[in-house]
N, C-alpha and C positions, 0 to 999 in steps of 0.2 A: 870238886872235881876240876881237873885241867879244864878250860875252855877250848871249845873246837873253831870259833871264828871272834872274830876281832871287828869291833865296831867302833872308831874311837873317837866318833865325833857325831852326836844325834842328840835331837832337840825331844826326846822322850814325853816333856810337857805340852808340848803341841801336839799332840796327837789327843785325839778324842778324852781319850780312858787312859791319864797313866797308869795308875792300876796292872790294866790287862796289858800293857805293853810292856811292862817292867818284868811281868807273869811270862810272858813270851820271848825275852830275853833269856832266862833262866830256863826254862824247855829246851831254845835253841841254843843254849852252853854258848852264849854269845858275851864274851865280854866286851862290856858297852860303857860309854865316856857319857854321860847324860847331860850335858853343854845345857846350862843355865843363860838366860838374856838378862837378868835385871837380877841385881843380890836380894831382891825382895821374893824373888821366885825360890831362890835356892831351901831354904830353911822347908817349905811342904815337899819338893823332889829329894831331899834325904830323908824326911821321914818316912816316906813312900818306898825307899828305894833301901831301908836299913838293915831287912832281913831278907834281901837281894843277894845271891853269892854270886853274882855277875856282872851288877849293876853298881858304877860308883858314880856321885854326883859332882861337877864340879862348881864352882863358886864364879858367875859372868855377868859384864858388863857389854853388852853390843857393844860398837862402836855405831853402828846405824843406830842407835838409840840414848848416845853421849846427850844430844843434844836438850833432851828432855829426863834424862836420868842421872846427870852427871852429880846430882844430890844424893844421889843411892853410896858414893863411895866412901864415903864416914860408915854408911852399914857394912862396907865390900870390906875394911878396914877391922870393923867388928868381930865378922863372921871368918875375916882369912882363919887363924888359929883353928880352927873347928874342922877342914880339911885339908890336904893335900893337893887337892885336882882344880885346877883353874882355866876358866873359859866359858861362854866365848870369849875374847877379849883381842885387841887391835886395833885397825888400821884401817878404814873406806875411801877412799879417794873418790868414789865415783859419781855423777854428776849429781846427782840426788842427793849425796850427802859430803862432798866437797866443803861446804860450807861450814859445816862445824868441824874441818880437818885439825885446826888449831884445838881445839878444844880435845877433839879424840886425842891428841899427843899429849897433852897436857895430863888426860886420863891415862892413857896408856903406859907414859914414863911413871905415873905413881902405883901401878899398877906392879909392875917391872920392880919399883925400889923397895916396897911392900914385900914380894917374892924372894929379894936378893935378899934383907933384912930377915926374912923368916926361915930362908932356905928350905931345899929337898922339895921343893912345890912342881910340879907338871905341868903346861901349862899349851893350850888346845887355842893356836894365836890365827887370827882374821885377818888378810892383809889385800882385798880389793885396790887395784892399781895403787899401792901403795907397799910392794916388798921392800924396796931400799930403805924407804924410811922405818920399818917396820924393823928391816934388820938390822940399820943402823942403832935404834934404841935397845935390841936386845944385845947386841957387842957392848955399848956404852953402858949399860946399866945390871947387865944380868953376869955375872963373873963365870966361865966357862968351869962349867960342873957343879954348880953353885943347886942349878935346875936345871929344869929339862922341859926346850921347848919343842911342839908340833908343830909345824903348820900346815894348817889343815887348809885341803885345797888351793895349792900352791898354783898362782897364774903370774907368777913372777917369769923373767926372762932365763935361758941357760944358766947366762951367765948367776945371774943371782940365786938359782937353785947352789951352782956350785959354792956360791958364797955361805948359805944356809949350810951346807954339807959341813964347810969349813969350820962354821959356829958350832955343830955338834948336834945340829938340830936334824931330830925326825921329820917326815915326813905321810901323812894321813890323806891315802889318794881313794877316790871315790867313782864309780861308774861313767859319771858325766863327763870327768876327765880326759877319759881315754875317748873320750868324742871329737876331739877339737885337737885341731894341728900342736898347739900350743902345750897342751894338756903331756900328748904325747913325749912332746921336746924334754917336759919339766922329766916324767918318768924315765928317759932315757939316761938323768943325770945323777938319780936318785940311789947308791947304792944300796944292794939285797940289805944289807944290817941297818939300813936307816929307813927302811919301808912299814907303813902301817895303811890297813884299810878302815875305811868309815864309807857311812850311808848319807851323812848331814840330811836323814830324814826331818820331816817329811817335804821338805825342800825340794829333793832328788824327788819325780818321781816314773815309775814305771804302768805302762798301759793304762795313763792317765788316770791313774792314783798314787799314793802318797809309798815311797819305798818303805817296805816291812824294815823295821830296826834289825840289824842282824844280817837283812839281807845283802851279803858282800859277795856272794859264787861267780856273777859275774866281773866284779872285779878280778877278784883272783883268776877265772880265764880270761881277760884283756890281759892281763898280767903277763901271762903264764907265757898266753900267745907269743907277745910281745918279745920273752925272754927265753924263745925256745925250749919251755920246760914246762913243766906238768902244774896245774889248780891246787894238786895235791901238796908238793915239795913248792911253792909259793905261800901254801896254808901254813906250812909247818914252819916257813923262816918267821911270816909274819906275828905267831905265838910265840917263836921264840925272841924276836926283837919285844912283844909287850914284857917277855921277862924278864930283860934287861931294863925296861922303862921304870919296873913297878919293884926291882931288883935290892931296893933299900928297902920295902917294906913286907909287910908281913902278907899283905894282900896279894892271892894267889890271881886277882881280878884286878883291873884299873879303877 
């Protein structure tokens, strides 16, 4: 069945029970992006997630976690073939992980030439003070239409949302977003056909626990607010941008 909300960016495997959280994806007709951290995770989140009709896994390497995983990408390498959907994967600048910035780019461009080499790949990109460089490697290495990049929670400046627009890249905005001056600037730039919603649970959370996978309503009304229109007809653009995203394949779900 059609999906009713759009989630496309959530760490499904950190929550307690993935199990019950894949189980409740699927209840709430939630189609959901299941963002892997280390390619050694990915292989139990697709088995888990195989007779899911709402739940697709993708294939990710943190960049927060380059520093100690960056041996995982001969399996990242392995495992590409096996799906479509890729992420987390990018960019951290930030002071905690500054330090292995050379190395995250070094991952990342192979990341990126891996994608452009296999083509039709999705790909759900991290870019903590780090958009320009982030979108410099997907111009240089990703050939426009080649794939399809997100970027999920976009804290990049105006001007560089509109840069992203220009590459052709989506867009996956989340609650927290619409909190912060910044947040708001990026959605102002973001055109209706390049908008997706995500939870980046259990990261995001609400009344101090972990946001429900799926749950995007008040996105869609900061949204809606925001763009003088309705949660409803916000709902309905952002199903119809994932089926343009997922539009080469067969999956009626990301």
């Amino acid at each position: 069945m059609r999906p009713t909300l759009v989630d496309f960016h959530c760490h499904l495997d950190l929550y307690p029970d993935l199990g019950t959280v894949i189980s409740a994806c699927d209840a709430r007709r939630a189609a959901t992006l299941a963002v892997t951290t280390t390619p050694k995770a990915f292989s139990r989140n697709r088995h888990l997630a195989s007779k899911s009709e709402y739940v697709r896994v993708a294939l990710g390497l943190h960049p927060q976690l380059v520093e100690q995983r960056a041996n995982e990408m001969d399996l990242f390498e392995r495992l590409l073939p096996e799906t479509r959907y890729v992420g987390e994967v990018g960019l951290d600048a930030g002071r905690r992980f500054y330090h292995s910035f050379d190395a995250q780019k070094s991952v990342f461009r192979r990341v990126l030439d891996l994608c452009a080499d296999a083509g039709d790949k999705i790909l759900s990109v991290h870019s903590v003070r780090a958009a320009k460089h982030v979108l410099d490697l997907i111009e240089e290495c990703l050939p426009m239409g080649n794939s399809t990049v997100i970027l999920h929670w976009f804290t990049g400046s105006a001007a560089e949302t509109r840069r992203g627009v220009e590459l052709g890249c989506y867009f996956s905005v989340n609650e927290r977003m619409l909190a912060t001056p910044n947040g708001v600037r990026v959605l102002r730039e973001i055109p209706d056909h390049l908008l997706l919603t995500e939870t980046d649970g259990p990261f995001v959370e609400k009344s101090g626990k972990p946001i429900e996978p799926g749950d995007v309503w008040a996105v869609l009304s900061g949204i809606a607010a925001m763009r003088e229109t309705t949660a409803e007809r916000v709902q309905a653009q952002v199903i119809a941008n994932l089926g343009r995203v997922v539009s080469h394949h067969q999956d009626a779900a990301p």
